[in-house]
C-alpha positions in Angstrom: 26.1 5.2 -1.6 25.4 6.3 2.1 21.4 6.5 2.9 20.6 8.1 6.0 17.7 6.1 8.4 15.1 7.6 9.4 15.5 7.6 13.0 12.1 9.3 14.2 9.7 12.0 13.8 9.6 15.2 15.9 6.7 17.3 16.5 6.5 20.8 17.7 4.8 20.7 20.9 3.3 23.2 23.9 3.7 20.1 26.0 6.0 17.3 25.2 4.7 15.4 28.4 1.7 15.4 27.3 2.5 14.6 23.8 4.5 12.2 24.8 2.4 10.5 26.6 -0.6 10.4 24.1 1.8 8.7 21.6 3.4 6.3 24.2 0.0 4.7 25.2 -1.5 4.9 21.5 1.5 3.2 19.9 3.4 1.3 22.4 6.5 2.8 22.7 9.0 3.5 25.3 11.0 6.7 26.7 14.2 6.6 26.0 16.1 6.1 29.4 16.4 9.5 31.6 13.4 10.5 29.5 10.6 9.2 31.9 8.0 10.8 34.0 9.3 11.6 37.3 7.6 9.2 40.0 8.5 10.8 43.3 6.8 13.8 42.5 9.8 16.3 41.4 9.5 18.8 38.6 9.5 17.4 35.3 12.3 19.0 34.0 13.1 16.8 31.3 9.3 17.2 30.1 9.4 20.7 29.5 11.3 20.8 26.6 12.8 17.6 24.8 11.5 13.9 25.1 12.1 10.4 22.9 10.1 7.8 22.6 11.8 4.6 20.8 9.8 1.5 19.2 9.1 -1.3 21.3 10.8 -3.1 18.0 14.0 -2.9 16.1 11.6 -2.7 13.0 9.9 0.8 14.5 10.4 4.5 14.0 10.4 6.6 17.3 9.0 10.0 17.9 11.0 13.2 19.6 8.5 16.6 21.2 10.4 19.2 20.9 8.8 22.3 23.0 7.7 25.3 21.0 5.8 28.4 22.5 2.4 28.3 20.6 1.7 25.7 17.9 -1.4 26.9 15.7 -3.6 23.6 15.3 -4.4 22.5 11.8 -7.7 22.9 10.2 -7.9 19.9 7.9 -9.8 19.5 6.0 -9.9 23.6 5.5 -6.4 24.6 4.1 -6.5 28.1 6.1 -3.9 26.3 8.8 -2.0 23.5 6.7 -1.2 20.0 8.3 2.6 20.8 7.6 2.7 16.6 8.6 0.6 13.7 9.5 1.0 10.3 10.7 -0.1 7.5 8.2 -0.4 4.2 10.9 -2.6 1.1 9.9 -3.6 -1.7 11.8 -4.4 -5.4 9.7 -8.5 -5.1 10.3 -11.5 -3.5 11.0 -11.7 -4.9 14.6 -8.9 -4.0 15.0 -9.6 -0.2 13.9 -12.3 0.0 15.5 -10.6 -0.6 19.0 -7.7 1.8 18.1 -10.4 4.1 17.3 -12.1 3.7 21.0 -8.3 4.2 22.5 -7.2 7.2 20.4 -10.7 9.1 21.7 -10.1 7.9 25.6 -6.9 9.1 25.3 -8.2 12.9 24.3 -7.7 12.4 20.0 -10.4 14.4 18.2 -11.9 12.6 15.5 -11.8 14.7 12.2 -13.3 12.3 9.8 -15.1 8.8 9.5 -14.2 6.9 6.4 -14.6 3.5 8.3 -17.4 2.5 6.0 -14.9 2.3 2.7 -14.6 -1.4 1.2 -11.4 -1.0 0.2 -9.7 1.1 3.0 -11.4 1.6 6.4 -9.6 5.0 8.0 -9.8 7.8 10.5 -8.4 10.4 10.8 -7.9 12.1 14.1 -5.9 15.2 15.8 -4.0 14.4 18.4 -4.5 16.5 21.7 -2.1 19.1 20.6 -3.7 19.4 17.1 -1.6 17.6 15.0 -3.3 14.8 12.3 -2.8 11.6 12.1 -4.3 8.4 10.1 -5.1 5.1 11.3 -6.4 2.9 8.5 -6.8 -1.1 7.8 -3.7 -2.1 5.4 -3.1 -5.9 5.1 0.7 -6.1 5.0 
């Protein structure tokens, strides 16, 4: 039997630049070659409607923004504007959450909810500048 790989998640975006960009710095992954911000100060073409980012790892998933006209943000925890998706991504301690906590908000994440406090599984739960969820919680692998 043939199993297909999950190769990597795409979200609907207003801005796949900037989408891009908040996921490249908060995870650590790369543009796909051709995909990168223009540095000599030309339109960003590319940017404006499709953009990859692959894993630093062979072990990783990468991410795709695909451009959309309007993209209604979710209102977790209200159901009136469902999450349609979220990210689940852990990290292997509360020091360690804590300090992906402090980067997600610098790099404009909104934090939705503080579980932090939990014994048995620290977590936040943010939106991402565009609105779209996504958890970071401690998971000892």
């Amino acid at each position: 039997m043939i199993t297909p790989r999950i190769r990597q998640i795409v979200l609907d975006t207003p801005d796949p630049r900037a989408s891009a960009e908040f996921y490249r710095q908060l995870y650590d992954l790369r543009y796909r070659p051709g995909d990168e911000p223009p540095t000599d100060g030309s339109p960003d073409e590319r940017g404006a409607d499709w953009l990859v980012l692959s894993p630093a790892s062979t072990d990783g998933i990468g991410m795709a923004f695909q451009e959309v006209d309007a993209l209604p943000r979710s209102t977790w925890p209200d159901q009136s504007v469902p999450q349609m998706l979220h990210l689940d991504t852990s990290v292997p301690d509360t020091e360690s959450l804590l300090a992906v906590r402090e980067r997600a908000l610098a790099l404009g994440a909104t934090e939705l909810f503080d579980r932090s406090d939990d014994p048995d599984e620290p977590l936040y739960v943010f939106a991402d500048p565009a609105g779209h969820p996504l958890c970071i919680f401690v998971a000892k692998d």
